[in-house]
C-alpha positions as CSV (number, residue, x, y, z in Angstrom):
1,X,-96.0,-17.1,206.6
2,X,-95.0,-13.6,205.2
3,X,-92.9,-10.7,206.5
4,X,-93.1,-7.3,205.3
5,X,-91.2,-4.5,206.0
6,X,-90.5,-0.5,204.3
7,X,-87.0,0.7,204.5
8,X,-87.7,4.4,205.3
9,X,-84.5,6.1,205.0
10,X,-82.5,9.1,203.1
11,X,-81.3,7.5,200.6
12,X,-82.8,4.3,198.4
13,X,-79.0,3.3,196.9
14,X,-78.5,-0.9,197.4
15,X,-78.3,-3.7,196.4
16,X,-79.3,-7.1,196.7
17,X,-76.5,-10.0,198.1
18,X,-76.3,-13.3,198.1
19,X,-74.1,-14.9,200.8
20,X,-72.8,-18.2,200.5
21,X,-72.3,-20.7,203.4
22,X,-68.8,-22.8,204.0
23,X,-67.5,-19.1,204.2
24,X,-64.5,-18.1,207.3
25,X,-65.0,-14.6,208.2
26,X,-63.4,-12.6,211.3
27,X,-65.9,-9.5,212.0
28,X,-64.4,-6.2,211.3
29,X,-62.4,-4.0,214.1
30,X,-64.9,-2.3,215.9
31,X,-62.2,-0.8,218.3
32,X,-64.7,-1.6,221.3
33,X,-63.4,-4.9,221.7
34,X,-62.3,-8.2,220.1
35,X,-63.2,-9.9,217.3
36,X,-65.5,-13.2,217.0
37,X,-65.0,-16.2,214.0
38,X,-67.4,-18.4,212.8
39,X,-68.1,-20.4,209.1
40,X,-71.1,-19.3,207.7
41,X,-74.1,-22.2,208.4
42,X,-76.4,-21.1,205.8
43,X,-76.8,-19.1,202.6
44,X,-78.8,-16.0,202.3
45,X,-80.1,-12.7,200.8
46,X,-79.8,-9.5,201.9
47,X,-80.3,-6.3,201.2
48,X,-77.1,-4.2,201.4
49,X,-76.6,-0.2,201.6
50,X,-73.2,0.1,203.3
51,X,-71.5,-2.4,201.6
52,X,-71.7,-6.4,201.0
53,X,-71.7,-8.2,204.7
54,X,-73.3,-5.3,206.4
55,X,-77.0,-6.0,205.8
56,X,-80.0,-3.7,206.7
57,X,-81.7,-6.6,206.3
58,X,-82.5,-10.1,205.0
59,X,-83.9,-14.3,204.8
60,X,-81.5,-17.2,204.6
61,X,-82.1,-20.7,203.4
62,X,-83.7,-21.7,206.2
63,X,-86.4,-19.3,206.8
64,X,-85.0,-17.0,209.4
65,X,-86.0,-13.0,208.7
66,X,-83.9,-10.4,210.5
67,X,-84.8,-6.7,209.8
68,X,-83.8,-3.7,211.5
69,X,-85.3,-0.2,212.4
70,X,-84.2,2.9,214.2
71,X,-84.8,3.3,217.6
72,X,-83.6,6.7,219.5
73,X,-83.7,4.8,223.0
74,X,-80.7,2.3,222.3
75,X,-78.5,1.5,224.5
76,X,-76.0,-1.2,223.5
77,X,-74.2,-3.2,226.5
78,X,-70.9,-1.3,227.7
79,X,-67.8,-3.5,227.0
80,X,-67.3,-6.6,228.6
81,X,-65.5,-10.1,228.1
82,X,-67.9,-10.6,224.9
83,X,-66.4,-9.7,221.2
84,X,-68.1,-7.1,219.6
85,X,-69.6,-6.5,216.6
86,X,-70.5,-3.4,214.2
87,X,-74.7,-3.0,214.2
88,X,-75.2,-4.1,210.7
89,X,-72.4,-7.1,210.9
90,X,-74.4,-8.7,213.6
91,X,-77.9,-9.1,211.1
92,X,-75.4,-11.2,208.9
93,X,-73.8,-13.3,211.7
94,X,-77.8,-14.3,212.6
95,X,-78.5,-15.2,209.2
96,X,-74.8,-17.4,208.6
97,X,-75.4,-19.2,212.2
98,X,-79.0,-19.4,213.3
99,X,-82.2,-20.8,212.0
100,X,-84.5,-20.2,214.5
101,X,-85.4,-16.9,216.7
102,X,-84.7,-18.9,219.7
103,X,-80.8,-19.4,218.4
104,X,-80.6,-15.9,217.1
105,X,-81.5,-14.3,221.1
106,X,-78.9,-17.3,222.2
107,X,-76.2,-15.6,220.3
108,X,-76.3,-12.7,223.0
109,X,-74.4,-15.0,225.2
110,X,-71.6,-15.4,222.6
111,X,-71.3,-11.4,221.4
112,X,-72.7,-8.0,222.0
113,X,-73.0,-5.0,219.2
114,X,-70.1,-2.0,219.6
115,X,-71.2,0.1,221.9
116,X,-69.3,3.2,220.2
117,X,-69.7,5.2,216.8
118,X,-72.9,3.2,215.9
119,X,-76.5,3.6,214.9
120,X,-79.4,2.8,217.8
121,X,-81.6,0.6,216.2
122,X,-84.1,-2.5,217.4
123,X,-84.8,-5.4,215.0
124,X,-87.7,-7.5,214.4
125,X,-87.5,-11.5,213.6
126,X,-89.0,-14.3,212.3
127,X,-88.6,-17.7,211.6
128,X,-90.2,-20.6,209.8
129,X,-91.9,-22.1,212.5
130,X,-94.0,-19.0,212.7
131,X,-92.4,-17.5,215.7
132,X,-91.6,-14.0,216.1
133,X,-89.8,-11.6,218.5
134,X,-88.7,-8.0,218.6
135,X,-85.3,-7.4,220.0
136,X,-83.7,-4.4,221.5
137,X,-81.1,-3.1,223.6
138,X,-82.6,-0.7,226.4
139,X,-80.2,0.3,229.3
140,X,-77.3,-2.2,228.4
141,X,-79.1,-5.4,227.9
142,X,-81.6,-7.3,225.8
143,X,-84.6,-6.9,226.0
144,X,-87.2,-9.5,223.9
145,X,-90.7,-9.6,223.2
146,X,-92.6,-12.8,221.8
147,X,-94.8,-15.4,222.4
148,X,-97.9,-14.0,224.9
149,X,-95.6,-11.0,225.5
150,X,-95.6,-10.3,221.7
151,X,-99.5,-9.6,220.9
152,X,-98.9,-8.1,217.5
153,X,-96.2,-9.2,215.9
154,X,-95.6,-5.1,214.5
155,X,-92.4,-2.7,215.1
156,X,-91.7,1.0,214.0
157,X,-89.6,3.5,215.7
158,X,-90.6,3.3,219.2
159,X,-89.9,0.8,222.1
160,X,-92.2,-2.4,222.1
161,X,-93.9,-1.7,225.1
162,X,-94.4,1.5,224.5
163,X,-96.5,0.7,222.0
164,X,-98.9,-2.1,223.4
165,X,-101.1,0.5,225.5
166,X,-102.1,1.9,221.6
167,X,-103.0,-1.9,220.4
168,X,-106.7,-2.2,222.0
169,X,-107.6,1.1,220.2
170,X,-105.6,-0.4,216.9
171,X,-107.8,-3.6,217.3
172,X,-111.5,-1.2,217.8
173,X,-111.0,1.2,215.4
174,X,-113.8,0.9,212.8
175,X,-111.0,0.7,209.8
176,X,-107.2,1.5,209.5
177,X,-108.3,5.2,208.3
178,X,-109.8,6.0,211.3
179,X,-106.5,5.9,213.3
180,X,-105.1,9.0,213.7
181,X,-102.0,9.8,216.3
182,X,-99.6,12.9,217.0
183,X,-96.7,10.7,216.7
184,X,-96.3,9.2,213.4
185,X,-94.4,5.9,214.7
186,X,-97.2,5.5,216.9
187,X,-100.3,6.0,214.0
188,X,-97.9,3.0,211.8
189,X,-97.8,0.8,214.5
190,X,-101.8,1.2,215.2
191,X,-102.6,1.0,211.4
192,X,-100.2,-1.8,211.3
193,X,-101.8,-3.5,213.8
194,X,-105.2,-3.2,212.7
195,X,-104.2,-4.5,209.3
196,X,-102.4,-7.8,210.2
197,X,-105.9,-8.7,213.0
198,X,-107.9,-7.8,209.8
199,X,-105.8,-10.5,207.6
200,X,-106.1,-12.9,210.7
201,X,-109.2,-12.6,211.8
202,X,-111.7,-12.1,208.5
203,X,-112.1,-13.3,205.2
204,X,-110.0,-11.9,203.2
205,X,-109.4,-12.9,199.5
206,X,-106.7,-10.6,198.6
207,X,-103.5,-13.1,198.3
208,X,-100.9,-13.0,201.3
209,X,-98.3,-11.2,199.4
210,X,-100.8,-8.7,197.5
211,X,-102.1,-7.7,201.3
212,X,-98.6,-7.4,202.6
213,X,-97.7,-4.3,199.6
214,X,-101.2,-2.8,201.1
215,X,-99.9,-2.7,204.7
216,X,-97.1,-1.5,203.5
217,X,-98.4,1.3,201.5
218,X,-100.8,2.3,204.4
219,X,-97.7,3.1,206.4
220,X,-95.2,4.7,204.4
221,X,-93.4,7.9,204.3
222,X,-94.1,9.2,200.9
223,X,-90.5,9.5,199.8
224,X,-89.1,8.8,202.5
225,X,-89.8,5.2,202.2
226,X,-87.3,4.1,200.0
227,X,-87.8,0.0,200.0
228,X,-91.1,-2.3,200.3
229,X,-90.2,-5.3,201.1
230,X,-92.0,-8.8,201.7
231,X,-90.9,-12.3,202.6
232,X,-92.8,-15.2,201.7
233,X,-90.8,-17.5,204.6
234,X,-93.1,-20.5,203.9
235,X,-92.1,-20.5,199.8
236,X,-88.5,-18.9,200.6
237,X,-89.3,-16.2,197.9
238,X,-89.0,-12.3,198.3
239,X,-90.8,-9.5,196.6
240,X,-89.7,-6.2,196.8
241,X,-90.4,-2.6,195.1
242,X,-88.1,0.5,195.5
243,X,-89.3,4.5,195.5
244,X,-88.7,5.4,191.9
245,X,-89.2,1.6,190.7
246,X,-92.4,0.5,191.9
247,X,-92.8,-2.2,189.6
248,X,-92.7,-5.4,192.3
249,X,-89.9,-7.8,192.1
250,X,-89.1,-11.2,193.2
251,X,-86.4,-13.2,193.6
252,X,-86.4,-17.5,194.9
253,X,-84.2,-19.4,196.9
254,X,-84.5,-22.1,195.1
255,X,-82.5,-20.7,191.8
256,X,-80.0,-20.1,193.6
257,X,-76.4,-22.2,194.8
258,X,-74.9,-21.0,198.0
259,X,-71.9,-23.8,198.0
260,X,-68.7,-20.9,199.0
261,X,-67.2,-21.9,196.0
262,X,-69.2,-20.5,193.9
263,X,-69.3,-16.7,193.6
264,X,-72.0,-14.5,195.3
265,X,-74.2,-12.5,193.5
266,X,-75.8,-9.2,193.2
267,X,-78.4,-6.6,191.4
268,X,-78.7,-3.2,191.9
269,X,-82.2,-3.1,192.7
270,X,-83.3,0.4,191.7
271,X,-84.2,-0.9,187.8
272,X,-87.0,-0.5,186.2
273,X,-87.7,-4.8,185.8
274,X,-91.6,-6.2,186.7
275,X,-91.5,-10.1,188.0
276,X,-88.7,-12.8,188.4
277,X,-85.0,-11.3,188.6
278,X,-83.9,-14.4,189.1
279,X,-81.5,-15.1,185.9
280,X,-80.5,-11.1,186.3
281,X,-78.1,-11.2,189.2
282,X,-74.6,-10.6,188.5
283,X,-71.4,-11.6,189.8
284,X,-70.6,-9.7,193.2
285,X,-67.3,-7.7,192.5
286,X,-64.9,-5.8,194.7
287,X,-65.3,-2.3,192.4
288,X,-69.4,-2.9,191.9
289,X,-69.5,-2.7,196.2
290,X,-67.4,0.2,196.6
291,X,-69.6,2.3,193.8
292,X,-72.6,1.2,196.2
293,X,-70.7,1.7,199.3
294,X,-69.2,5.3,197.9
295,X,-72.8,6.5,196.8
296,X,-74.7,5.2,200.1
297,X,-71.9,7.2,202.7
298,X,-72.7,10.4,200.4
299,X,-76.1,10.5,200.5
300,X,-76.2,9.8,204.3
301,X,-73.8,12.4,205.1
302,X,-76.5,14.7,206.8
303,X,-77.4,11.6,209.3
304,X,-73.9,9.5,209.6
305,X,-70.9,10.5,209.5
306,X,-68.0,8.1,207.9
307,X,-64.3,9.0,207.9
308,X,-62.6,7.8,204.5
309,X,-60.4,5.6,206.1
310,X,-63.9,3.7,207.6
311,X,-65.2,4.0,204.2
312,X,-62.4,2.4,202.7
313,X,-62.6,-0.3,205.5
314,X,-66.1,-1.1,204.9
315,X,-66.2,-1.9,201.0
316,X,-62.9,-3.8,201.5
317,X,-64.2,-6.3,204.0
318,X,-65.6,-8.9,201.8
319,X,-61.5,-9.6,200.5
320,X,-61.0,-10.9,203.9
321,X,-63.4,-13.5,203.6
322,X,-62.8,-17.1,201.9
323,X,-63.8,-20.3,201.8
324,X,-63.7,-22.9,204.5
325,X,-61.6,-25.8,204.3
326,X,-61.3,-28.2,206.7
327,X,-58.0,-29.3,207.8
328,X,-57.2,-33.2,207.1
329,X,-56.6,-35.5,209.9
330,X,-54.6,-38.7,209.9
């Protein structure tokens, strides 16, 4: 089972996290409501822009994929008697608590996302049972697609359903090529469409991964797609290229320790390395986040605006957090 997703943004600074489980965190101030607690279930990796703990994206030990993508429509949930959490905050609470999609759309009973001062964007997820599901938050609530109400398991930058009228011509087009739209999130989600029926439905010998990168490449934004990403879930292994640094990556679950008392670990990930960076990851420090925090707020400035004091907030988050232990009973 693989996942693939492009990262099309202004501005390819990040890095890659690891995020240990056994970890207490209290979510940041959104100033839209209160706080929620929890100890961190499972380990993962991410992919971090604004700063370690607020994840565009990312797998964690136990298969589950959470990725995000913009979405003009959004509406998050006005305030209610739920805590709320910052946008990107709430992709790292799914991967420290849930394993399955099914737990992950459950969590919407528990917390909503800030309604105020943040980004609209929908996410698409999937687990290691092979289920997936789009969610998104149109007029105040969620709103999930999967199973028979998820045909194509494909998302760009327009609603779901706004999408499935285009999937019969995605599905008769004589090839990808031929599929040509006024909207560009529209033609990605055809060609994207057509692609993953192709992969199902014929004989294809190009490997899993290797047709993933093609998909990929299909729909991207010339420089404007900063990150290709894909996620072998079944072999808990990702592979990833960045614009710039197109020589493909990887890095495995399976080197890695997520026990909280151990330190996390990062890697810038615009280098120019080919293969395995699994022995390359460094220790996660507080000054390393901040130069990746600093660097990601500039670049965005057209597109987001950040106060200092929010900066500041952001790339000091990850001091708040340490490790879980248990209080002794007699």
């Amino acid at each position: 089972m693989l996942f693939g997703r492009n990262y099309d943004w202004i501005t390819g600074n990040g890095m890659i996290c690891t995020n240990q489980k056994g970890l207490s965190k209290v979510s940041m101030n959104t100033n839209d409501g209160e706080t929620i607690s929890w100890v961190s279930q499972y380990g993962s990796i991410t992919f971090n822009q604004y700063g370690k703990e607020f994840p565009t994206g990312g797998m964690n030990e136990k298969g589950l994929v959470v990725e995000l993508m913009w979405l003009d429509d959004t509406q998050y949930p006005a305030p209610d008697s739920r805590p709320a959490i910052e946008v990107l905050q709430w992709i790292q609470y799914q991967l420290d608590n849930c394993s399955t999609i099914d737990e992950l759309i459950a969590t919407d009973k528990r917390l909503r996302i800030a309604s105020k001062g943040t980004a609209p964007l929908h996410y698409l997820v999937a687990d290691a049972k092979g289920n997936v599901a789009t969610i998104e938050f149109l007029k105040g609530k969620m709103v999930v697609h999967k199973g028979n109400d998820l045909p194509f398991p494909v998302l760009t930058n327009h609603s779901y359903a706004s999408g499935l009228s285009l999937a019969k011509v995605a599905v008769s087009a004589p090839s990808a090529d031929y599929l040509t739209f006024t909207d560009n999130s529209v033609e990605r989600f055809a060609k994207a469409c057509y692609m993953v029926k192709e992969f199902q439905q014929s004989n294809i010998a190009t490997p899993g991964v290797d047709y993933s990168f093609s998909i990929l490449d299909k729909v991207a934004q010339g420089a404007h797609t900063k990150w290709s990403i894909v996620y072998d879930i079944s072999n808990r292994k990702i592979h990833f290229k960045t614009y710039g640094y197109p020589e493909i990556k990887n890095l495995s679950f399976t080197t890695l320790n997520f026990d909280c008392s151990l330190p996390s670990k990062t890697w810038d990930i615009n280098q120019h390395v080919s293969g395995s960076i699994d022995g390359l990851l460094i220790d996660f420090t507080a000054d390393f986040n901040r130069k990746i925090v600093e660097k990601s707020f500039d670049d965005s400035e057209s597109q987001i605006s950040v106060s200092e004091a929010e900066r500041r907030k952001t790339y000091e988050y990850p001091a708040t957090i340490s490790c879980f232990i248990p209080s002794k009973t007699k």
